[in-house]
C-alpha positions as CSV (number, residue, x, y, z in Angstrom):
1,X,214.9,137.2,112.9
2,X,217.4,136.3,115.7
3,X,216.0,135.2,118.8
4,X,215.5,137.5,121.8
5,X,218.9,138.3,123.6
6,X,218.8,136.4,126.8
7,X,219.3,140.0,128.4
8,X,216.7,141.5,127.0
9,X,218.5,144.3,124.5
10,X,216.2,144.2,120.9
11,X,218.2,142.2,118.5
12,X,218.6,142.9,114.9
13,X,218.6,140.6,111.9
14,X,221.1,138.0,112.2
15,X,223.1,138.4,108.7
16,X,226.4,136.5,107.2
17,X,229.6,137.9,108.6
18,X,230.6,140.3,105.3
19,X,234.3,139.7,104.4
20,X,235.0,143.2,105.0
21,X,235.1,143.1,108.9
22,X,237.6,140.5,108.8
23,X,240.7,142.6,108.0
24,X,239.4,145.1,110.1
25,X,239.4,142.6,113.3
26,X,242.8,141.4,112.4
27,X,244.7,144.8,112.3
28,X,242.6,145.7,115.7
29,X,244.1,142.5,117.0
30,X,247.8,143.3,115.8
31,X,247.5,146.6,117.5
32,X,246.0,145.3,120.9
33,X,248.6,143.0,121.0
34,X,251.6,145.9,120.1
35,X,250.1,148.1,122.6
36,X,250.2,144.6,125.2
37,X,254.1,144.7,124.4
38,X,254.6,147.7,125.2
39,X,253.0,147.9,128.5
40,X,255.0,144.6,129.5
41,X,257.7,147.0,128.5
42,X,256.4,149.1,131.1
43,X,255.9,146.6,133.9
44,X,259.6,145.5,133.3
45,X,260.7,149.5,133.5
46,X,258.0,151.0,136.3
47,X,258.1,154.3,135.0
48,X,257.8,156.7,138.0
49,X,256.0,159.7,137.3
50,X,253.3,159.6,140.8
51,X,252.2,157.3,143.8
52,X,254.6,154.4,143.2
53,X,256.8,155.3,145.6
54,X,253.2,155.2,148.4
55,X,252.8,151.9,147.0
56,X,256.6,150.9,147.6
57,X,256.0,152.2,151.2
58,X,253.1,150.2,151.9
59,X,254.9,146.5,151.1
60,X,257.7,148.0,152.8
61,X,255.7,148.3,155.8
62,X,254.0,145.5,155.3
63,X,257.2,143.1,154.7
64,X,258.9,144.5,157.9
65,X,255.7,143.4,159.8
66,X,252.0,141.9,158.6
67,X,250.5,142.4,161.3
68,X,251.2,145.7,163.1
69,X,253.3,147.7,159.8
70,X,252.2,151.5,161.4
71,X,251.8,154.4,158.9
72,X,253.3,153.4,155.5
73,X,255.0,157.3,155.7
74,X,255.9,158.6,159.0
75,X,256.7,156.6,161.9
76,X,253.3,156.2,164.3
77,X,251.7,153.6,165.1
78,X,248.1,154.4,162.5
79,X,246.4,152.3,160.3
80,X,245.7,152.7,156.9
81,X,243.8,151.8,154.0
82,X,246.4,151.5,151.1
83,X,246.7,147.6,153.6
84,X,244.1,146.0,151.9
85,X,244.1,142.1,150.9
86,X,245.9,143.0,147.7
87,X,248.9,144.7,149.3
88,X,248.9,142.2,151.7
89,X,248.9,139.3,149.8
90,X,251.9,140.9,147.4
91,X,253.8,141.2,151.2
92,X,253.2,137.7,152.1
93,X,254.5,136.8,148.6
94,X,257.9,138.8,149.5
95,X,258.5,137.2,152.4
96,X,258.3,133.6,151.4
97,X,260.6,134.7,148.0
98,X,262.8,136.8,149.0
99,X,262.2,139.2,146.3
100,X,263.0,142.9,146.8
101,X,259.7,145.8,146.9
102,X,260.3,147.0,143.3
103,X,259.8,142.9,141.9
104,X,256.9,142.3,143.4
105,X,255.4,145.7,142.2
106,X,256.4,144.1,138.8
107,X,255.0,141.2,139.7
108,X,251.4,143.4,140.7
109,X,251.8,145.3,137.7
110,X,251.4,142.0,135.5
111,X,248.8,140.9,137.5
112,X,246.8,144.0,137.0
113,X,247.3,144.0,133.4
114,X,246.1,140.3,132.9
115,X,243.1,141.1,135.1
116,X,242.2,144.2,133.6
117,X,242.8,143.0,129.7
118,X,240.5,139.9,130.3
119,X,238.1,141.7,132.0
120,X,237.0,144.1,129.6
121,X,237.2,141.7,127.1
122,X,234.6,139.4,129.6
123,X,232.2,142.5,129.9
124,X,232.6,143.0,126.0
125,X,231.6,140.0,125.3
126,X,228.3,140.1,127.2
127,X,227.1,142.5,124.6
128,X,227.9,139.6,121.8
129,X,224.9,138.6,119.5
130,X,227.4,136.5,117.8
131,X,231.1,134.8,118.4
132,X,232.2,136.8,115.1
133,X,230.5,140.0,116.2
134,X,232.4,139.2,120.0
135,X,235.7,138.7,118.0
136,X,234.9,142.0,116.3
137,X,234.5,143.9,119.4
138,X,236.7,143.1,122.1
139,X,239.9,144.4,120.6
140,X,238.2,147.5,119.0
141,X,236.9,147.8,122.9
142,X,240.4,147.3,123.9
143,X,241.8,149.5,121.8
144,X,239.1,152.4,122.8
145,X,239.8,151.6,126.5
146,X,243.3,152.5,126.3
147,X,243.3,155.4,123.3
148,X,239.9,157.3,123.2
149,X,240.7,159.8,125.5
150,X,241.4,163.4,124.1
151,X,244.5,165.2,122.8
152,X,247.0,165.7,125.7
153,X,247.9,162.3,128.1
154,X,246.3,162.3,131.1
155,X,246.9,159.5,134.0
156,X,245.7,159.0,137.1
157,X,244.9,155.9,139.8
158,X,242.5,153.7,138.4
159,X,241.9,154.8,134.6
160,X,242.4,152.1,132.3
161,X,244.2,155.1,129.5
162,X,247.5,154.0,127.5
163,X,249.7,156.9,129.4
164,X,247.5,156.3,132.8
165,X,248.7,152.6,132.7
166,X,251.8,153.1,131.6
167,X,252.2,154.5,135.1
168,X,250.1,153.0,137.5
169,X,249.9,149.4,136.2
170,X,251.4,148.5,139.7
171,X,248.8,150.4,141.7
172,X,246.1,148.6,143.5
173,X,244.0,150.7,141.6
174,X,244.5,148.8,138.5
175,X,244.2,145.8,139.6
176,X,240.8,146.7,141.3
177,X,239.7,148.3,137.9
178,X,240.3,144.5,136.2
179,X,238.4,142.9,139.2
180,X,235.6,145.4,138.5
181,X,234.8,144.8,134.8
182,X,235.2,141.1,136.1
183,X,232.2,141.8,138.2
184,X,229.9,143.1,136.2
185,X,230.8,140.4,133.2
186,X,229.9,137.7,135.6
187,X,226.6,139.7,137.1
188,X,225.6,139.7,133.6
189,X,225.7,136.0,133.4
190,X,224.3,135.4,136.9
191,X,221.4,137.4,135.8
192,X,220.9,135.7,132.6
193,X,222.0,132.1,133.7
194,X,219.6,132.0,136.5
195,X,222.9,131.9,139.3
196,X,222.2,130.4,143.0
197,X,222.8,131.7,146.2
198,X,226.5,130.5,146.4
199,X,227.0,132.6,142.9
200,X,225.7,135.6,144.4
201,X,227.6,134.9,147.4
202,X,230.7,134.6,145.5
203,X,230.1,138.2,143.6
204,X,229.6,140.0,146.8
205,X,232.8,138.8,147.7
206,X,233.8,139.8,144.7
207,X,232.9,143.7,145.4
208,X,234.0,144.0,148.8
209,X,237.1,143.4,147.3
210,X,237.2,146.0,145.6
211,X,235.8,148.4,148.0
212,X,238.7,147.4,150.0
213,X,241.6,147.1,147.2
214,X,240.8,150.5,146.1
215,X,237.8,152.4,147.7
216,X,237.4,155.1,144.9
217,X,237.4,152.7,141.8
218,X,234.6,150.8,144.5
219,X,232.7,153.6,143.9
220,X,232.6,152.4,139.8
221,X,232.2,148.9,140.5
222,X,229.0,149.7,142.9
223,X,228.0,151.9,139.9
224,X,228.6,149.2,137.0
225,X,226.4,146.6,139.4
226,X,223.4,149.5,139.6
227,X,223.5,149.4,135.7
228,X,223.5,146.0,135.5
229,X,220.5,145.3,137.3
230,X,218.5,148.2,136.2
231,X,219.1,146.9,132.6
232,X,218.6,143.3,133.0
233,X,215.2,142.3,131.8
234,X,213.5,140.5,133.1
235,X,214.4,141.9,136.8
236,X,214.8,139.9,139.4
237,X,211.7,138.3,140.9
238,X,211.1,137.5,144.7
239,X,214.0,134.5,144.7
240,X,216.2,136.6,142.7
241,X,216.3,139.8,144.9
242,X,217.0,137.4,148.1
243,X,219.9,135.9,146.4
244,X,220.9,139.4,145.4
245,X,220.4,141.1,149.0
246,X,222.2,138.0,150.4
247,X,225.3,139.1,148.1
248,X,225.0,142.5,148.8
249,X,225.4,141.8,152.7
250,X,228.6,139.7,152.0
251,X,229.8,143.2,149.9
252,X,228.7,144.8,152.9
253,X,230.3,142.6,155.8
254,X,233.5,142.0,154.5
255,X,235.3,145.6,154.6
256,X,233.5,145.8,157.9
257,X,235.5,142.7,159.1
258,X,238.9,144.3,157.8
259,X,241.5,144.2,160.6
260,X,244.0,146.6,158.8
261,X,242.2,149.9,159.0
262,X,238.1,151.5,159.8
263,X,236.3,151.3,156.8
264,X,233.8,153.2,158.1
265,X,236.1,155.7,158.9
266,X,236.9,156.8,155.1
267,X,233.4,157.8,154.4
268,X,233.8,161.1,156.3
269,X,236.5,162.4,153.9
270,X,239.9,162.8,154.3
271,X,240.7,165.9,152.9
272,X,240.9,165.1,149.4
273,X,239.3,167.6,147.7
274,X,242.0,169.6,147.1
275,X,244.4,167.0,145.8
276,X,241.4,165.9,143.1
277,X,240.2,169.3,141.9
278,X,242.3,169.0,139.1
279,X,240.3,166.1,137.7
280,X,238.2,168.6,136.6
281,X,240.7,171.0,134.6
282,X,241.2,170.6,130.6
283,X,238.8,168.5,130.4
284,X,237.6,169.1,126.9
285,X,241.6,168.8,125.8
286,X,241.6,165.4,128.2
287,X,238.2,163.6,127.1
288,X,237.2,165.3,123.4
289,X,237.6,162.3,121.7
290,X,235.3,160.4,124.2
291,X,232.6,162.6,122.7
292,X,232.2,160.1,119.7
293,X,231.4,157.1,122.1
294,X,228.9,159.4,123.8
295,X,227.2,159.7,120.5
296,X,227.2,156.0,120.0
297,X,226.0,155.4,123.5
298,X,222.8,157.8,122.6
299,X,222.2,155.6,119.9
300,X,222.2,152.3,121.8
301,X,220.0,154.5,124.2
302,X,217.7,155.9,121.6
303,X,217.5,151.8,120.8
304,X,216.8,150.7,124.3
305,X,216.4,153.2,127.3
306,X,217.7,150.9,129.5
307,X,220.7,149.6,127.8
308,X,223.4,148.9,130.7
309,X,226.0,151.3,129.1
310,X,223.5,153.9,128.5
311,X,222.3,153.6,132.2
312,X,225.8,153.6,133.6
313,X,227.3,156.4,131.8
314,X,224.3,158.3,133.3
315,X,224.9,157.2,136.7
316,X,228.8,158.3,136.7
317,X,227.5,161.3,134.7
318,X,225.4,162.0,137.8
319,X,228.0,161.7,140.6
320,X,230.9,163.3,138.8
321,X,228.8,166.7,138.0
322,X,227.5,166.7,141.5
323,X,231.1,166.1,142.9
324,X,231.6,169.9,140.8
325,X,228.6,171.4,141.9
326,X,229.4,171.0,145.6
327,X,232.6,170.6,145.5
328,X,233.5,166.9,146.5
329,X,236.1,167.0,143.7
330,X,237.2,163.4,144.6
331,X,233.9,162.2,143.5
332,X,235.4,162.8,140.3
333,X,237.1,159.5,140.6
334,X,234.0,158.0,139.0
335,X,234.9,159.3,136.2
336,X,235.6,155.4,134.9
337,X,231.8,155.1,135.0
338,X,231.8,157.7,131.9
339,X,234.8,156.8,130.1
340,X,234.1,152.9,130.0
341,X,230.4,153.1,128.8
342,X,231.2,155.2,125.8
343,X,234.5,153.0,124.8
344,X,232.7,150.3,125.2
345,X,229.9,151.6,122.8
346,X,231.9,152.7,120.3
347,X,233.3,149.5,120.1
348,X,230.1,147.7,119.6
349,X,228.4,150.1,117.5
350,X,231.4,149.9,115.1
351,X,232.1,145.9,115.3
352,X,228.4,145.7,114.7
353,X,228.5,148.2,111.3
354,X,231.5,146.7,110.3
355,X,228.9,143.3,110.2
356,X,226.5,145.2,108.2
357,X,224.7,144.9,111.5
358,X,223.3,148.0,113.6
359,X,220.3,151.4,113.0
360,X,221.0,152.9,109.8
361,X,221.4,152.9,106.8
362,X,224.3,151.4,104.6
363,X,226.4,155.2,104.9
364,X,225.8,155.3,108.3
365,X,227.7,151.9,108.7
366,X,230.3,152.7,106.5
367,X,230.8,156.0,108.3
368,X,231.3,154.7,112.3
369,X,234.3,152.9,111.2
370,X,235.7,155.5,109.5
371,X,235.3,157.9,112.4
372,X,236.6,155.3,114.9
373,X,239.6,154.7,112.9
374,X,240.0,158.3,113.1
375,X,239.7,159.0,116.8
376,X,241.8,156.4,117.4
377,X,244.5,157.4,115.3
378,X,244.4,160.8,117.1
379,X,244.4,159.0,121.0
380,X,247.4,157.3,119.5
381,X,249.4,160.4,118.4
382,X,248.3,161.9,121.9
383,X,249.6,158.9,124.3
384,X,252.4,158.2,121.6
385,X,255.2,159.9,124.2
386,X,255.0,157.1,126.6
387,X,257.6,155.4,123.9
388,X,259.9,157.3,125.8
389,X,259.5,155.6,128.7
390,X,260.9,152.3,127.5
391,X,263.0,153.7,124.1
392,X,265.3,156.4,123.7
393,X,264.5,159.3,122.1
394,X,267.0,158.6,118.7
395,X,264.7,155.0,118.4
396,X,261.3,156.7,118.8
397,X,259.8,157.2,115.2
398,X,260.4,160.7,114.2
399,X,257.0,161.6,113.9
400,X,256.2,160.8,117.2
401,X,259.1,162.4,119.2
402,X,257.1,165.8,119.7
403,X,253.9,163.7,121.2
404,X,253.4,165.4,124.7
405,X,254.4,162.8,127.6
406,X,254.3,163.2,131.2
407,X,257.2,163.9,132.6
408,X,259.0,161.1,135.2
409,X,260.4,162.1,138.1
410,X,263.7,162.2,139.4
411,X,265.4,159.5,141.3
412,X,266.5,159.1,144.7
413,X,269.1,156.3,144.8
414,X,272.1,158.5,145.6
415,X,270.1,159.7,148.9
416,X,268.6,156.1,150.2
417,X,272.0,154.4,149.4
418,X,272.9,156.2,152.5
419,X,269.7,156.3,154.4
420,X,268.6,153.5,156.7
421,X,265.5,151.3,156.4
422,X,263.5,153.5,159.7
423,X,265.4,156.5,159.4
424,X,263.5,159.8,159.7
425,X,264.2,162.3,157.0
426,X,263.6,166.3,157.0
427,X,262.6,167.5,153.9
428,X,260.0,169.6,151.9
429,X,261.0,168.6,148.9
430,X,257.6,167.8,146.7
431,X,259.6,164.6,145.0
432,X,261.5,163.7,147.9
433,X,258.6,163.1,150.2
434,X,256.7,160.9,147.6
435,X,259.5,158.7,147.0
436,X,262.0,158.3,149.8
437,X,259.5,156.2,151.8
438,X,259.4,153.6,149.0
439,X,262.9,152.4,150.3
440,X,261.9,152.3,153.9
441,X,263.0,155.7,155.3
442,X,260.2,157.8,156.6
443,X,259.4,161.6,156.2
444,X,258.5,163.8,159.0
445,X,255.7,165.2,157.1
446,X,253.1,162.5,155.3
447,X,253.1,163.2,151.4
448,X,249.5,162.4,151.4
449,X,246.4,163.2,152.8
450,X,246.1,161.0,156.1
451,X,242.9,160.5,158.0
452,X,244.6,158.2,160.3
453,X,247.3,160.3,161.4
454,X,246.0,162.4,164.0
455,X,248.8,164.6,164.1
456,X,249.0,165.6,160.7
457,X,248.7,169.1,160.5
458,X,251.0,169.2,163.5
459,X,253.9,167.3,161.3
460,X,253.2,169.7,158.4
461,X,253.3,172.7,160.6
462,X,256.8,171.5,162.0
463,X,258.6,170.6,158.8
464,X,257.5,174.2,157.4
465,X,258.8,175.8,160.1
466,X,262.2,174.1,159.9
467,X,262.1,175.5,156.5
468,X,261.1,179.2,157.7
469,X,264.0,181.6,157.2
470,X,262.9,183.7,160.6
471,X,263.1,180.6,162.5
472,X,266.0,180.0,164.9
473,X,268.7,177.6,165.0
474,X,267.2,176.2,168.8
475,X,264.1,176.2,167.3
476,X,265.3,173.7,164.5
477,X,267.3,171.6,166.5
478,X,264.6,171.1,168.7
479,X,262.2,170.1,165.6
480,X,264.9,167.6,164.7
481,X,265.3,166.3,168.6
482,X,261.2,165.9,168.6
483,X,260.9,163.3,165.5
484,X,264.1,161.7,165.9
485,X,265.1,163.1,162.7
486,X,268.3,161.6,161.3
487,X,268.9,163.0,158.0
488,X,267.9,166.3,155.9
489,X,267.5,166.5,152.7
490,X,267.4,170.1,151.3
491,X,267.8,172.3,148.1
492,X,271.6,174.3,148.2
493,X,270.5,178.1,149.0
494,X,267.5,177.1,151.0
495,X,266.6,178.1,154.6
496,X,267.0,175.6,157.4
497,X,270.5,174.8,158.7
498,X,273.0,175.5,156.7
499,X,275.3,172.9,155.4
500,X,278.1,173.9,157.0
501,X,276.1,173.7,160.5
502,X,278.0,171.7,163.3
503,X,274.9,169.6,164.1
504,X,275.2,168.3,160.3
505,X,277.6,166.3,158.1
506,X,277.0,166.7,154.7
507,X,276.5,162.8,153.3
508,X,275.7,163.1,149.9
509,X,275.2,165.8,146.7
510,X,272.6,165.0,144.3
511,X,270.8,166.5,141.2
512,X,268.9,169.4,140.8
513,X,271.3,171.0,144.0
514,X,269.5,168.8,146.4
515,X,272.1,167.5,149.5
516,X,271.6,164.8,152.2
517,X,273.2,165.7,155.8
518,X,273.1,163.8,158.6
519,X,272.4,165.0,161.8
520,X,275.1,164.2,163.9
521,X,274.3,166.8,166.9
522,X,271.5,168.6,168.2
């Protein structure tokens, strides 16, 4: 027999590596490594299909002035928490290059991929009884991380998904993500290595971090620590929990410290419900092929009842179905917590069968594989249309050019190529608002949720009454004369000065029967 796993899972007879898993491994290396190639593809092209143009805004802001950059979308004088020392630091790098908003994204998005590739792979590894077995699992848990997902593509901030990174490898989000599964890889080994104080020091750091590079994917990483601990055996003994409070006061102290914006602040909501109910829609189209890393969590579970990926699936199982219940959709941003367990699982439980390793008989080892290979194959044909973000459609493989894809969004450079960096623009346009600010204009109205801006609703209430068709022309002018509005940018055929108004000059036509005017009287 094997000796006892320094963290305390029940080992299984230690057996020569059968020929068999090598091919296996290799191919699961190739296609990590295709998949890696294509999302550099993506960090060269930034496809823009969401929040890219808020993260735009906030180096923007944050180039113009470090210290004091106001709102990152309308002009006041607010803080906010997309400045955290992530967006700062990509700032500071600006200024001392020279390089423009959109290269230093690049330059975040291949920075989140590197930190978010050898962090699961870290984590992985922890759950290694051998190097073979290790080399086994990390690209199959690569590979699950970015395909087992369900039948249509689904993206949003902070899941680690093929078409969700194809779109947000840039976000802070990401990058947090990769800073999280570092985390709990190196709590394993501080738990199992016997770490000192400065250790535990140094991965309290590392959470407040997160909590402050991205607050809801903080939410996973406090989670992935909680399972951790709870499935570390032995537990910590009287030493142990000191060095572990001591950490938890640095996680503690360090968004507390945070010049840029009230951490405390963001813990009574900011209207987000709304905006994240539809995390819960579709979700058996979304997730069904999670479902077979569920059943491979159970067994690790059946094995060991406090197996860390059990115990954390469990955890983000519990927060997401309460955020339902009452109605805090945004908890579903721990959804993460779920998804990451069973990949991860499946990975194991099928580098381990493919070792003739694992419960089970001999058909039950030949069989995970094959289901694997299977549900894979299917996560592959589902995020398949992001090829089109970096191909064109005659050079996408046949078979693959009816994969559904999430569609990008129009482009703005025939408006800003006219619009001054800290110009205010009209407009209620849903595409416009989310992505002129990414150039430095601002926007009357805030895109986003703000719970900084304490005249939001005020903004939103003006900008739709500019758009009213009862309202009057004095009424207008005067919305324009109160937020120093420069610009409009409308739909031909909509209400709000006409065109042909004296007040504007008509700057610019674009797609889609969208027009820029400048105000040039009120």
């Amino acid at each position: 027999m094997s000796p006892p796993t320094a963290l305390g899972a029940p080992p299984f007879p230690r057996v020569r590596m059968p020929r068999r898993a090598g091919l296996p491994r290799r191919t699961a290396a190739v296609a990590v490594l295709l998949l890696g190639a294509l999302l550099l593809l993506m960090v060269v092209r930034l496809p823009w299909s969401g929040d890219l143009g808020m993260h735009a805004a906030v180096l923007e802001r944050l180039r113009a002035d470090p210290v004091h950059p106001g709102n990152p979308l309308v002009d006041e004088d607010t803080p906010s928490p997309y400045y955290s020392p992530w967006t700062v630091a990509l700032a500071l790098v600006a200024r001392a290059t020279g390089w423009g908003t959109f290269g230093v994204l690049r330059l975040a998005g291949l920075a989140g991929l590197a930190l978010l590739g050898t962090g699961l792979a870290a984590f992985t590894r922890t759950f290694g009884w051998t190097s073979g077995g290790a080399r086994t699992a990390v690209p199959l848990a690569l590979l699950c991380g970015l395909l087992l997902y369900g039948v249509v593509p689904f993206a949003w901030s902070g899941m680690p998904g093929l078409a969700s990174l194809s779109l947000t490898l840039a976000y802070p989000g990401t990058f947090a993500l990769g800073l999280s599964c570092w985390l709990w890889a190196l709590l394993r080994r501080a738990r199992t290595a016997g770490w000192g104080l400065p250790g535990h020091l140094g991965l309290g750091f590392l959470l407040g971090s997160v909590l402050l590079v991205h607050q809801f994917t903080g939410v996973v990483a406090v989670l992935g620590v909680l399972a951790v601990l709870l499935g570390t055996r032995p537990g910590p003994a009287g030493a142990g929990w000191a060095r572990l409070a001591a950490g938890g006061v640095v996680a503690l102290v360090l968004p507390l410290c945070w010049p840029y914006y009230s951490f405390p602040a963001l813990l009574g909501g900011g209207g987000l419900d709304p905006v994240h109910r539809a995390l819960y829609g579709r979700a058996t189209e979304r997730f069904c092929l999670v479902a077979v890393g569920v059943v491979a969590l159970g067994a690790r579970w059946w094995r060991d009842r406090r197996d860390p990926l059990a115990l954390f699936f469990g955890l983000g199982a519990t927060v997401v179905a309460a955020g339902w219940v009452s109605g805090h959709y945004e908890w579903g941003r721990a959804l993460p917590a779920m998804l990451i367990p069973a990949q991860l699982a499946l990975a194991i439980e099928t580098a381990e069968a493919l070792e003739g390793r694992g419960a089970g008989g001999e058909r039950l080892r030949r069989g995970v594989p094959v289901v694997t290979v299977a549900a894979l194959l299917a996560g592959v044909w589902a995020q398949a249309g992001v090829l089109s973000y970096v191909l064109r459609r005659d050079a996408v493989p046949p078979g693959l050019r009816e994969a559904p894809v999430i569609a990008l969004w129009p482009r703005f450079g025939w408006a800003v190529a006219h619009v001054p960096k800290g110009a205010t623009v009209m407009t209620d346009d849903y595409y416009a608002l989310r992505t002129l600010p990414a150039y430095g204009p601002y926007t009357v109205a805030p895109a986003y949720p703000d719970l900084f801006l304490p005249d939001e609703k005020r903004r939103r209430d003006a900008t739709r009454r500019y758009f009213a068709p009862a309202t009057s022309r004095a009424e207008r002018l005067g919305i324009l004369k109160e937020y120093g509005v420069r610009w409009v940018l409308q739909k031909n055929g909509t209400a709000g000065l006409a065109p042909g108004d004296p007040a504007l000059r008509k700057a610019a036509q674009g797609p889609g029967g969208r027009v820029l005017l400048e105000v040039v009287g009120r």
